[in-house]
MDTraj code that builds the backbone (N, CA, C; nanometers):
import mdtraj as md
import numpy as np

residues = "UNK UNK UNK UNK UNK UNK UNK UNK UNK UNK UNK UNK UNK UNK UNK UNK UNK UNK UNK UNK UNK UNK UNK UNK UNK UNK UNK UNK UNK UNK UNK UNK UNK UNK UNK UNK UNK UNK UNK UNK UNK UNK UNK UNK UNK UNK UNK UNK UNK UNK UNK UNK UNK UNK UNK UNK UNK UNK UNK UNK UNK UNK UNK UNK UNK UNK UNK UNK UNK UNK UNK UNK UNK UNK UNK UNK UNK UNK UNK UNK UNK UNK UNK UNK UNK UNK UNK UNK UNK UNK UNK UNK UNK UNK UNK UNK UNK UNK UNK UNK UNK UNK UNK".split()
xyz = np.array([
    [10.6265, 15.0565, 12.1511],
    [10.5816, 15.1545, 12.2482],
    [10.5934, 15.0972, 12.3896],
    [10.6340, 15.1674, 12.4691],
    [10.6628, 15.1043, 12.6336],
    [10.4738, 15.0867, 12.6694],
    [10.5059, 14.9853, 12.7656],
    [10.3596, 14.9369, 12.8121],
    [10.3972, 14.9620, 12.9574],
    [10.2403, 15.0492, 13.0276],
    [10.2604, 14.9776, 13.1861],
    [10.2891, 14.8736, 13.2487],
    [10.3296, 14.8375, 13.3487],
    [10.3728, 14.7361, 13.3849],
    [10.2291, 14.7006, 13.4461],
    [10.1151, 14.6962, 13.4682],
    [10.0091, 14.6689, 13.4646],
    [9.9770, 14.5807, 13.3552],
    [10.0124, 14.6420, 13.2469],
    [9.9009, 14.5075, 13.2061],
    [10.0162, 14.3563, 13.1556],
    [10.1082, 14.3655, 13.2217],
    [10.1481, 14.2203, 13.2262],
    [10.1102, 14.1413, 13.3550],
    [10.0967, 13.9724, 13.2966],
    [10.0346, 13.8802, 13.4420],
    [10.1232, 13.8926, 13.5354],
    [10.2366, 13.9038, 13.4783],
    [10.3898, 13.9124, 13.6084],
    [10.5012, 13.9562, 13.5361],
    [10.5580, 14.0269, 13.6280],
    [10.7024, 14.0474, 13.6448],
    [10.8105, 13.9785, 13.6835],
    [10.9106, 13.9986, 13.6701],
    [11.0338, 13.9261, 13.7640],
    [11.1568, 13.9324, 13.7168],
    [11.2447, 13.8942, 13.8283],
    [11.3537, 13.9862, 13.7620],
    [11.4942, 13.9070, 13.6837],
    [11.5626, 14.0004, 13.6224],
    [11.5683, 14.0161, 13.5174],
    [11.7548, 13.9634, 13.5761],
    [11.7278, 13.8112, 13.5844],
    [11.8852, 13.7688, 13.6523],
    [11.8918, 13.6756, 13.5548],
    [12.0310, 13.6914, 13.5570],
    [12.1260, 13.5823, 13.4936],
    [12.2272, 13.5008, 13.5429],
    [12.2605, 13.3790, 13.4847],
    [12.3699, 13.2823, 13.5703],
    [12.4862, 13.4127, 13.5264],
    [12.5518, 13.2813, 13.6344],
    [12.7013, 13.3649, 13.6543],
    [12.7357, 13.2411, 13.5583],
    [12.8901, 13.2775, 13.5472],
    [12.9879, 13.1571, 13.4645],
    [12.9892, 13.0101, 13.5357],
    [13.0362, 13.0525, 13.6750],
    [13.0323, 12.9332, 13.8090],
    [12.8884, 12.8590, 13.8007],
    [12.7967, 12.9098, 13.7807],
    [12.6457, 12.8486, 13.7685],
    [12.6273, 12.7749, 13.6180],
    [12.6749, 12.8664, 13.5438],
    [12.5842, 12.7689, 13.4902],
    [12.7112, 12.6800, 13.3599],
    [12.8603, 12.6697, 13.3438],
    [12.9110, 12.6145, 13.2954],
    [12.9625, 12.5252, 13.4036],
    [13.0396, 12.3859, 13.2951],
    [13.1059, 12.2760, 13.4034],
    [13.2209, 12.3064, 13.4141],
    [13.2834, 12.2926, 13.5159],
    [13.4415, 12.3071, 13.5439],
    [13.4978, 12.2006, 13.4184],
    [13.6163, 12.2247, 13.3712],
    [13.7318, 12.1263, 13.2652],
    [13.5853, 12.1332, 13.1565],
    [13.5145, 12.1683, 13.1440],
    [13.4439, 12.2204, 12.9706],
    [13.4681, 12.2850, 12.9407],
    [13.4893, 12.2999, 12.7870],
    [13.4742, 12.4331, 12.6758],
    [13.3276, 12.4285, 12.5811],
    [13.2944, 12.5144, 12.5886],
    [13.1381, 12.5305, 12.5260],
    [13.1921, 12.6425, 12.4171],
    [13.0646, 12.6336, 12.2833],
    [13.0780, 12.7153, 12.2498],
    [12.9821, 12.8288, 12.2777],
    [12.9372, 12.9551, 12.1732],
    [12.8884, 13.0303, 12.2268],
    [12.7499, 13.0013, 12.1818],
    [12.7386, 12.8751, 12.0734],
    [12.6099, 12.8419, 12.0687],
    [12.5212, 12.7153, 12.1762],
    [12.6118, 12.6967, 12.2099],
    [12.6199, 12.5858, 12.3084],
    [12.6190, 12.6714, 12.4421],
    [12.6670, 12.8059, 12.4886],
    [12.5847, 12.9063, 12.6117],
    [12.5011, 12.9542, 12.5808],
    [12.4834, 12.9896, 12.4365],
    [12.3148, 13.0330, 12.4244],
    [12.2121, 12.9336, 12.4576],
    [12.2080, 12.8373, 12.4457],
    [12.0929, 12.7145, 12.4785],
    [12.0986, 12.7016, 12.6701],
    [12.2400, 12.6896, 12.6804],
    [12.2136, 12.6969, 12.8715],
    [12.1925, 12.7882, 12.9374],
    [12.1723, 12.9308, 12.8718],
    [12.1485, 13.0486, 12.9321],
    [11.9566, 12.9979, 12.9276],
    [11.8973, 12.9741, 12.8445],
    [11.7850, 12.9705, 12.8452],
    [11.7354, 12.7792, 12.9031],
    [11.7988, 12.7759, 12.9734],
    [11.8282, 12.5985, 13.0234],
    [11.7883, 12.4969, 12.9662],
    [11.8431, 12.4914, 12.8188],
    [11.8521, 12.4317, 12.7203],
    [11.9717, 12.2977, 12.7476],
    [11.9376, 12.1641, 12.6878],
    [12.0796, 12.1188, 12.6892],
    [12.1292, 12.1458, 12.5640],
    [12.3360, 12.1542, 12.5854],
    [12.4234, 12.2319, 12.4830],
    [12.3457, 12.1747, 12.3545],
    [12.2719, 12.0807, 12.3685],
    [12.3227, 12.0186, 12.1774],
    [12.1562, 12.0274, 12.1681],
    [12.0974, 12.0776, 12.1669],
    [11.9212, 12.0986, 12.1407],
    [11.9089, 12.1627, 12.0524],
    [11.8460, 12.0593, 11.9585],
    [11.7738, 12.1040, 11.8501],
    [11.6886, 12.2418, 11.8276],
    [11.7775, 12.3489, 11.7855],
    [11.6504, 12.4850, 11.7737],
    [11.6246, 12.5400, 11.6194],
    [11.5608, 12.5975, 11.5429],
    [11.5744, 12.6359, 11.4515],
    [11.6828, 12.7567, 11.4280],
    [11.7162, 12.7999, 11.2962],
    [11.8221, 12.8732, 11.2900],
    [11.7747, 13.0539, 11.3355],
    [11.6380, 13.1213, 11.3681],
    [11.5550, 13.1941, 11.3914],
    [11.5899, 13.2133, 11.5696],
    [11.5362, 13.1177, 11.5797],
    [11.5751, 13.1235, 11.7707],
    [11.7254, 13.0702, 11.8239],
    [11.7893, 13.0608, 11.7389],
    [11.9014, 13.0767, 11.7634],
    [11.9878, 13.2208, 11.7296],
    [11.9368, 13.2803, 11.6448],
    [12.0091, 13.3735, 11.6035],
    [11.9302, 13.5022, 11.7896],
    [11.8421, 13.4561, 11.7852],
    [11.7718, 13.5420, 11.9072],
    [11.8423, 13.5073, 12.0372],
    [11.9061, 13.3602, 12.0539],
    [11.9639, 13.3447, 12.1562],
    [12.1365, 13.3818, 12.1799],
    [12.1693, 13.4014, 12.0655],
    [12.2877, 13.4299, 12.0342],
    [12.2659, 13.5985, 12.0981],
    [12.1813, 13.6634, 12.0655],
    [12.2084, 13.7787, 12.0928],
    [12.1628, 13.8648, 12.2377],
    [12.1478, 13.7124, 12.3169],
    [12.1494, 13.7468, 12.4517],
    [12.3010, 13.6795, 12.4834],
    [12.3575, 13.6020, 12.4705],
    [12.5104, 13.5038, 12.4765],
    [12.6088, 13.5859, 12.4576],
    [12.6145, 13.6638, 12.3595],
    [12.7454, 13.7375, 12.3300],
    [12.8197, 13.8623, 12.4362],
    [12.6664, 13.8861, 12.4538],
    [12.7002, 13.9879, 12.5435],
    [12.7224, 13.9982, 12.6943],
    [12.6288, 13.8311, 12.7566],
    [12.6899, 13.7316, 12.8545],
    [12.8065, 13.7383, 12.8130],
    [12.8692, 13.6737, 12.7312],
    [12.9895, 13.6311, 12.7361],
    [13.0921, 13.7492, 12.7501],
    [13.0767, 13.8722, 12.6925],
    [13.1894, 13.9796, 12.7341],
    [13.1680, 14.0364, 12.8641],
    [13.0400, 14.0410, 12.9074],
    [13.0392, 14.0743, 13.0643],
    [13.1227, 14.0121, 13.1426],
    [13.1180, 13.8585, 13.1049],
    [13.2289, 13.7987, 13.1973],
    [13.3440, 13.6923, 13.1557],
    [13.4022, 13.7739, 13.0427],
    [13.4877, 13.7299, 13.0013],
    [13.6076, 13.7385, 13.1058],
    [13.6262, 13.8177, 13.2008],
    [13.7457, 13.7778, 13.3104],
    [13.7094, 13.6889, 13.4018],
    [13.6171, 13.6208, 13.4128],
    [13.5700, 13.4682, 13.4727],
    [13.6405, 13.3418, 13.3692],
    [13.6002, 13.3851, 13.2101],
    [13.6428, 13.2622, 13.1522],
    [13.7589, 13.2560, 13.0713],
    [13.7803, 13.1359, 12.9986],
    [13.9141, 13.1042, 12.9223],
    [13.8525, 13.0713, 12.8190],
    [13.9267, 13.1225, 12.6601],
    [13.8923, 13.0404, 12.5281],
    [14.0045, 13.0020, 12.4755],
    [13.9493, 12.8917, 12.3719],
    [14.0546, 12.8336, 12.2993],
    [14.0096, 12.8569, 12.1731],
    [14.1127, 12.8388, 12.0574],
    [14.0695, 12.8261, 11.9022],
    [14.0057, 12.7791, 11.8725],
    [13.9309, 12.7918, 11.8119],
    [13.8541, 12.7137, 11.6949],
    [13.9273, 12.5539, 11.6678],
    [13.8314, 12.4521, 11.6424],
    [13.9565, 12.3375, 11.5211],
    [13.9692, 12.3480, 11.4044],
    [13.9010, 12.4407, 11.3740],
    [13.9039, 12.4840, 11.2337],
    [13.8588, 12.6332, 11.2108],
    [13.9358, 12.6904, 11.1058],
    [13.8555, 12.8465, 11.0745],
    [13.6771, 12.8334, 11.0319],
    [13.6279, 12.7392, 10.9956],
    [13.4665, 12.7134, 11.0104],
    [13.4073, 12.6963, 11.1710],
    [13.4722, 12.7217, 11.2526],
    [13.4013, 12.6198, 11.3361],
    [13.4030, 12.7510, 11.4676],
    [13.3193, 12.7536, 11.5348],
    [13.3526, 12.8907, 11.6654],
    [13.4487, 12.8622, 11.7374],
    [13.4657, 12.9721, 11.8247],
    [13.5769, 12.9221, 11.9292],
    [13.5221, 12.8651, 12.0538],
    [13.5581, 12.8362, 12.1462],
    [13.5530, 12.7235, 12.2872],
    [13.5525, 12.8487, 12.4448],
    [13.4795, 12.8093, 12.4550],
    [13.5170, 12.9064, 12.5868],
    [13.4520, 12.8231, 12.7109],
    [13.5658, 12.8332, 12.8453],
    [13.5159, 12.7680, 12.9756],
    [13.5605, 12.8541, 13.0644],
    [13.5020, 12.7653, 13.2071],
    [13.5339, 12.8556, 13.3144],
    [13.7121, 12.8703, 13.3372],
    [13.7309, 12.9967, 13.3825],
    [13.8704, 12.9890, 13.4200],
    [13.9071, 12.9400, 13.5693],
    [13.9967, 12.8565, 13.5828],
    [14.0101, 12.7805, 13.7092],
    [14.1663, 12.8218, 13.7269],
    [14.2110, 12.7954, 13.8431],
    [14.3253, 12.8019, 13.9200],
    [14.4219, 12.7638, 13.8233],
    [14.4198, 12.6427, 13.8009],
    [14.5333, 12.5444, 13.6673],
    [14.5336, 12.6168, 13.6031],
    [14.4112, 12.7483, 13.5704],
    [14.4773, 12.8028, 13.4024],
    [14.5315, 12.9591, 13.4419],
    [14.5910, 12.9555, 13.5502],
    [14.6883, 13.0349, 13.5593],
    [14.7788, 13.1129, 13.4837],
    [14.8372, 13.0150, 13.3931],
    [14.9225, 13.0226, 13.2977],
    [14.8605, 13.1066, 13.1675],
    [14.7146, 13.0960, 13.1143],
    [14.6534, 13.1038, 13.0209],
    [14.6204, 13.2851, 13.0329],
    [14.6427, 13.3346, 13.1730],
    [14.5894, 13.4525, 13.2007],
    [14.6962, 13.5381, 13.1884],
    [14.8386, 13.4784, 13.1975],
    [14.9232, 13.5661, 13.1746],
    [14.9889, 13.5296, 13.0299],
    [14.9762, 13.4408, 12.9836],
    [14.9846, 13.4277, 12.8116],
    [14.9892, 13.5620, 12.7185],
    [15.0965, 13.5640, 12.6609],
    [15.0873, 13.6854, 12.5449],
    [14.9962, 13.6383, 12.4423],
    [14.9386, 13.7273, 12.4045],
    [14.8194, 13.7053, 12.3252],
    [14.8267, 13.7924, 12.2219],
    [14.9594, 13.8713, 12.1864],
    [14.9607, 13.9845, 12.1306],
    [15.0781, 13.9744, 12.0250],
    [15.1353, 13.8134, 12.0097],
    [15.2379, 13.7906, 11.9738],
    [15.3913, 13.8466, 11.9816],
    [15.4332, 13.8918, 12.0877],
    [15.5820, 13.9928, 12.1108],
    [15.6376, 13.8492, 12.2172],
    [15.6075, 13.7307, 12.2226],
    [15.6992, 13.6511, 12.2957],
    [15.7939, 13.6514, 12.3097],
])
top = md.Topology()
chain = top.add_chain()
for i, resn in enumerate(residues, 1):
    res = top.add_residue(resn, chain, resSeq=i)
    for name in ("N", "CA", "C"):
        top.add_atom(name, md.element.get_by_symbol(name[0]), res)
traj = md.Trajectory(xyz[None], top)
């Protein structure tokens, strides 16, 4: 049920990093590894599999908002997620890449 905004101690608003904020330039993170720095976690912190599945489902949707900020790479394995970093100047190349296989 919606509550007044009265009876909370505080408010505030409701911002998020950008890509530039809060990933490192030349990193690939995964998307469990932006779920922990969205909530300013470091990448490799121990969480249970519960609050992760909760942080994941603020991350994903970070991540398609600004997916024309970043670059991913494959997986190293079909077990393993994929890699995603900031997109920089050098990856020029990566933005005009066929991705659709008709090379």
């Amino acid at each position: 049920m919606p509550r007044p905004k009265s009876e909370f101690e505080g408010i505030y608003p409701c911002d998020f990093y950008t890509p530039a904020e809060l990933l490192e330039p030349g990193q690939m993170y995964t998307v469990y590894e932006i779920a922990r720095l969205l909530q300013d976690l470091e990448p490799d912190a121990e969480i249970d599999e519960g609050t992760e599945q909760v942080l994941l489902d603020w991350a994903i949707p970070w991540v398609m908002q600004h997916g024309d900020e970043l670059v991913v790479a494959e997986p190293p394995t079909d077990a393993d997620p994929g890699y995603y970093g900031l997109r920089e100047s050098d990856d020029a190349a990566a933005s005009g890449s066929d991705t659709d296989g008709d090379a």
